[in-house]
N, C-alpha and C positions, 0 to 999 in steps of 0.2 A: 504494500500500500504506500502510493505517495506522500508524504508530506503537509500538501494540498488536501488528500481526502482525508487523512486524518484531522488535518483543523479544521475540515467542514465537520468530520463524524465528532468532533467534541464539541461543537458550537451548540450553548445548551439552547434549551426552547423558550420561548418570551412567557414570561406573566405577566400577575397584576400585580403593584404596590401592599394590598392590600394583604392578597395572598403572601408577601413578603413577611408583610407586619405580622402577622398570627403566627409564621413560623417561628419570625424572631422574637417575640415575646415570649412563647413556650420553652422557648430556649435561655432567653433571658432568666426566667423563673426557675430553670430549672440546671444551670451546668453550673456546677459546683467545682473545684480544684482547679482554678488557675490554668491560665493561657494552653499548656498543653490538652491538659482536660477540654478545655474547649474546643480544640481544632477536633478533637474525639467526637465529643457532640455533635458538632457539624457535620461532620463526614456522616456519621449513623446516622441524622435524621434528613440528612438534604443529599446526600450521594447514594447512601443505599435505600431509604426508603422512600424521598419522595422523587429520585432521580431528576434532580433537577441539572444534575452535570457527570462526566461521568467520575472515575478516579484520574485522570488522566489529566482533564485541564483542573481538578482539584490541587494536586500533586504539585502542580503547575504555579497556582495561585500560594499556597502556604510557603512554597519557598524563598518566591517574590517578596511578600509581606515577612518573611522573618530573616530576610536581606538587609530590610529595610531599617532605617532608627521609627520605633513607635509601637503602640500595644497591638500586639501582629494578631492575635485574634477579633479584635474589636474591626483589625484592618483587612481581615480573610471575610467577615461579616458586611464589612462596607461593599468590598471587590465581589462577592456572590450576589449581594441585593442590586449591584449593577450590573450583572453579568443578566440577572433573572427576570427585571424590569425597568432598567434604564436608570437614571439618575433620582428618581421618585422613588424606586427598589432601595438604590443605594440608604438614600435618610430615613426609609422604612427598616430597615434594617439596624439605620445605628439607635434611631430613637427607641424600636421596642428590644431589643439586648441591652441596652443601658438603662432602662428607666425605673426598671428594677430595683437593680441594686443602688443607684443614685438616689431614688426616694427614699429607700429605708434606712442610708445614710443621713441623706439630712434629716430624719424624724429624729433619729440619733444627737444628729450635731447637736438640735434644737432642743433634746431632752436628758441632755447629757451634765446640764448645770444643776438637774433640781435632783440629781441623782446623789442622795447624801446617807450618812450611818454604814456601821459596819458593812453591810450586805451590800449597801451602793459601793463604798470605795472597795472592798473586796473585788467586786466583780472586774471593776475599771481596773484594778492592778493586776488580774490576773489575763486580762486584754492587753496590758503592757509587757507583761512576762511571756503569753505566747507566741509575742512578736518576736521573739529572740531564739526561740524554736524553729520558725518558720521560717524567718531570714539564714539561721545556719542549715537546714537544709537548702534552700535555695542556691548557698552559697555551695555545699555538696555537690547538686548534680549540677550546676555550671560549668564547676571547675572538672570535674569528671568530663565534661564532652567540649569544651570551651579552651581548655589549659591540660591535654591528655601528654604534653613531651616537655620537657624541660626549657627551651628556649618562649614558650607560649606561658607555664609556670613564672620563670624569671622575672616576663612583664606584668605580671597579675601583680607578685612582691614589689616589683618599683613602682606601681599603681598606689600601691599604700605607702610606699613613702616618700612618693612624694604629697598625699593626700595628708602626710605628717607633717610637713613643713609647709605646706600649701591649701589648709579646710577651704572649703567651702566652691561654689560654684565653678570659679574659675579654674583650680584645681583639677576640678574633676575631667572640664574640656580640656583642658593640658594631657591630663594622664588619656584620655582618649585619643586623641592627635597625635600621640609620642607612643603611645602603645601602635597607632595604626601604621606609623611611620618606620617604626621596628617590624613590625611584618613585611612593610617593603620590602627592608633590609634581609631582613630573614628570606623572603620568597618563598613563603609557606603555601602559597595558591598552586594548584595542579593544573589549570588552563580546562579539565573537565564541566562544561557548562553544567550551571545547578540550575536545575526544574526543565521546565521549556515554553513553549508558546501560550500565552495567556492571551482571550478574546475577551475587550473591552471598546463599548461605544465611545472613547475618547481621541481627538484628535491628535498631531502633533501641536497646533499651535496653543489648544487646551492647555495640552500638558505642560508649553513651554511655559504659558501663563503661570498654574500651578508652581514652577519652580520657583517663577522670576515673585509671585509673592510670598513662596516660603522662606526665600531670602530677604526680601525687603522688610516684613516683617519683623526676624530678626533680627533687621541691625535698625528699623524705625523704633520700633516700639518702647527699646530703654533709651531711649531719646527724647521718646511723649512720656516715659514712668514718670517724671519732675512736675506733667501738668495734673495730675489728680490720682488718688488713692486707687477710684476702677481703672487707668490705664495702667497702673505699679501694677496690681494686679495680673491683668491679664498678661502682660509681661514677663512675671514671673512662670507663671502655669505654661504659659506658651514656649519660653525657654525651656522649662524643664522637659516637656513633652517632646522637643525637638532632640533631644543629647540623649534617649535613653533606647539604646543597643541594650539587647541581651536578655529583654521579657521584662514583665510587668514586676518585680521585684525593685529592680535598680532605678525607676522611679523613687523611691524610697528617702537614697540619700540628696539626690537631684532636689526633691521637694522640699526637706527637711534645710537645705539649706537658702533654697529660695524664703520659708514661711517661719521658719523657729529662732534661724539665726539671725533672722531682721525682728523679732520678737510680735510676732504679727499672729503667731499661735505658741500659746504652752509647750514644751516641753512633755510634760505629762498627757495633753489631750491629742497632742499630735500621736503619741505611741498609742492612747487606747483608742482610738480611731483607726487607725493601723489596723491593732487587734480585730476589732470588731469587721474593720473589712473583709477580713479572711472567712467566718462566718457568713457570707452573704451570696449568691448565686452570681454570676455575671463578671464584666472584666475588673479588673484591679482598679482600671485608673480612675475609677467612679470615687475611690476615695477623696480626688479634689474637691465634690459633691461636699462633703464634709468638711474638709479645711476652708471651703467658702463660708461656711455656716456659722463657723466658730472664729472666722477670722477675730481679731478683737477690737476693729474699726471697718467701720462701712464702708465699701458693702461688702455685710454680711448677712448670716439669715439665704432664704430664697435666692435673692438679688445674687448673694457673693457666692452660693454655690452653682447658679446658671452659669455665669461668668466663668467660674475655674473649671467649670466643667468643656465649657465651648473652647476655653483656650488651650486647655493639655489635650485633646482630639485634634484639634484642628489643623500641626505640621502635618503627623503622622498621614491624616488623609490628602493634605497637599502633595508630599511626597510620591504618596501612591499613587495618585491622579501624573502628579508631573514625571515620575519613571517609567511606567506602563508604555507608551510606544518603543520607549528607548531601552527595552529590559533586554530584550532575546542576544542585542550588540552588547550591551554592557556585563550580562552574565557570563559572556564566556571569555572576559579578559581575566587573565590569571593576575595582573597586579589586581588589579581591585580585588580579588577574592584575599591577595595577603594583605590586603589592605584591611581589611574588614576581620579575618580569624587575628591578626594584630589587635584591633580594635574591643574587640569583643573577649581579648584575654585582661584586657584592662580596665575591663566592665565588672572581671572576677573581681578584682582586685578591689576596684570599689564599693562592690556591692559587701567585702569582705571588712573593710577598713568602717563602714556603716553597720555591720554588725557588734564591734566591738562599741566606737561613738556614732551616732547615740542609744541605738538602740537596748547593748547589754549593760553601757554604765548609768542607763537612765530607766532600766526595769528592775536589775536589778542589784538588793539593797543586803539583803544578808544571805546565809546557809540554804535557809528555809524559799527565799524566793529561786536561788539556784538549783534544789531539787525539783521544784515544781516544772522548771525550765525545763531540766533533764529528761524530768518525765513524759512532758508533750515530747520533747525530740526524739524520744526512742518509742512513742506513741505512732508517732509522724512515720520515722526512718523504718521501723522492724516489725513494726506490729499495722505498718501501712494505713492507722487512720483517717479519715477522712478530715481535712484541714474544719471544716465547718464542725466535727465531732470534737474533734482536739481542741477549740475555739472554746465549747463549751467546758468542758473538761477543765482549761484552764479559769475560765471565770468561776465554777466550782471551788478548785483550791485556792482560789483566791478569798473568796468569801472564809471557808475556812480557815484561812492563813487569820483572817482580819477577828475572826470569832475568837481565834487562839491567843490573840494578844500579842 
């Protein structure tokens, strides 16, 4: 078979938006474990059962989106409600998978101050203790398929130190840059193209558009942050959402330091917001949902979790939109593939230097909060729980812990 018939035999069939929405909402309500879990989801309900594409340009689409910098299943969700019904698919798509879990965040955000006495702080501390679980496994299976040979390890460690002499935002774009720049160096790329032909109604000049504002963006927007608190904002959210290689985890420290260390969220409410994310169905990055809500100046509430919410989405689908014609050229150069396994070994690294600050020296405080740790982790790691069980588990010993004295 040629080439040709094969992208016609995988050109999937047109719907409605609507038919979009209903899939993606049940899905939304229902996939639980984190970005890989969900490409699972997907695949089970939209390739084997409702056949709406086959494995083939599926296959195709997940490795494009986890090429890409942004939360790659939110963005396998955007690229299938486009593939299924145009551009109206596509917003069908992100609003019912996201609106899920973004609401039941911000009920949270919103009722998370009158949450008080043993049992309240209990629970929030033990939402801050699971976070420390969750992130060292994360940091696990990254570095297991992310940093598998010594020269890919090296960069994950100079990741962290230089995130030692360098916290916070800027840091972290350095340690990406210089990690991607040492894959250069190294030529870790095989020249083997990853996935292959993806069918999408988008133009070239579309897509140049897309680029040319995922860039103007950010270099406009901390330019406007100086004229009003909602442009700082969306500023912050939109940077972080743009610099986060390697799954919805590594978000983490990205936000943490756009929103903690300008003092714009707690410390403490940022990690049990964290926590409680992982308990909720749908993508990760809905947590900005949250950090809008609680911000500690307006806009906050509704107002500032729309806003966080629109801004940390918003590269990842420019992106997507503006590489799509240019994928099939660009996947089979072997620098950019060491450009990216560079990159993405220094995302370990990050997401590694974020488990120690803030997450472990800001959850936890004695013996007692470290076993409870322990226990989600080998809950999580051996005994394979399910992150939304271990979630609860840990807001349990927490309350406990607080009963204890």
């Amino acid at each position: 078979m040629t080439e040709k018939a094969r992208t016609a035999e995988a050109q999937p069939q047109q719907g409605t938006a609507g038919e979009v929405f209903a899939a993606f909402l049940k899905l939304g309500l229902t996939s639980f474990g984190g970005p890989i879990a969900h490409l699972g989801y997907f695949r089970d309900e939209l390739v084997t059962r409702r056949r709406w594409l086959d494995d083939r340009a599926y296959a195709d689409l997940v490795a494009l989106c986890q090429f890409l910098p942004g939360p790659a299943s939110s963005q396998v969700g955007f690229g299938l409600g486009m593939m299924r019904a145009g551009w109206l698919g596509a917003l069908a798509a992100f609003v019912a998978f996201t609106l899920p879990s973004a609401l039941i965040l911000l009920v949270f955000a919103l009722s998370a101050a009158s949450i008080v006495g043993p049992v309240g702080t209990g629970a929030l501390n033990g939402l801050k203790i699971v976070a420390v679980a969750i992130i060292a496994q994360a940091v696990w299976g990254m570095a297991k398929n992310l940093c598998p040979d010594r020269e890919r390890a090296t960069i994950a460690v100079g990741a962290v130190a230089l995130l030692a002499v360098l916290p916070g935002a800027f840091g972290m774009v350095g340690a990406i840059v210089l990690g991607g720049v040492a894959g250069l160096a190294l030529g870790r790329g095989t020249g083997t193209p990853v996935g292959g032909h993806v069918m999408m109604p988008i133009s070239r000049g579309m897509a140049l558009g897309a680029l040319v504002a995922f860039v103007a963006l950010l270099l406009v927007l901390p330019l406007l942050a100086g004229q009003g608190q909602s442009l700082a904002v969306i500023d912050s959210f939109y940077r972080a959402g743009a610099l986060v290689f390697g799954g919805g985890h590594v978000v983490l420290p990205l936000l943490q330091a756009e929103v903690v260390a300008t003092g714009w969220v707690a410390p403490d409410d940022f990690l049990a917001g964290y926590g409680a994310a992982q308990a909720v169905p749908g993508p990760l990055f809905t947590f900005a949902a949250y950090l809008g809500g609680v911000l500690g100046s307006e806009p906050n509430g509704v107002a500032g979790a729309a806003l966080a919410l629109g801004a940390i989405f918003a590269p990842g689908f420019l992106l997507l939109v503006g590489v799509m014609p240019y994928w099939d050229r660009f996947r089979a150069m072997a620098r950019a593939q060491s450009f990216m396994q560079g990159a993405n070994a220094a995302v370990v690294g990050i997401l590694g230097a974020a488990l120690y600050a803030p997450v472990f020296t800001g959850a936890v405080g004695d013996m007692r909060d470290f076993a409870l740790a322990l226990l989600c982790f080998v809950a999580l790691m051996a005994w394979k729980t399910p992150p939304w069980a271990v979630v609860i588990l840990a807001a349990v010993g927490g309350v406990g812990l607080a009963v204890l004295g």
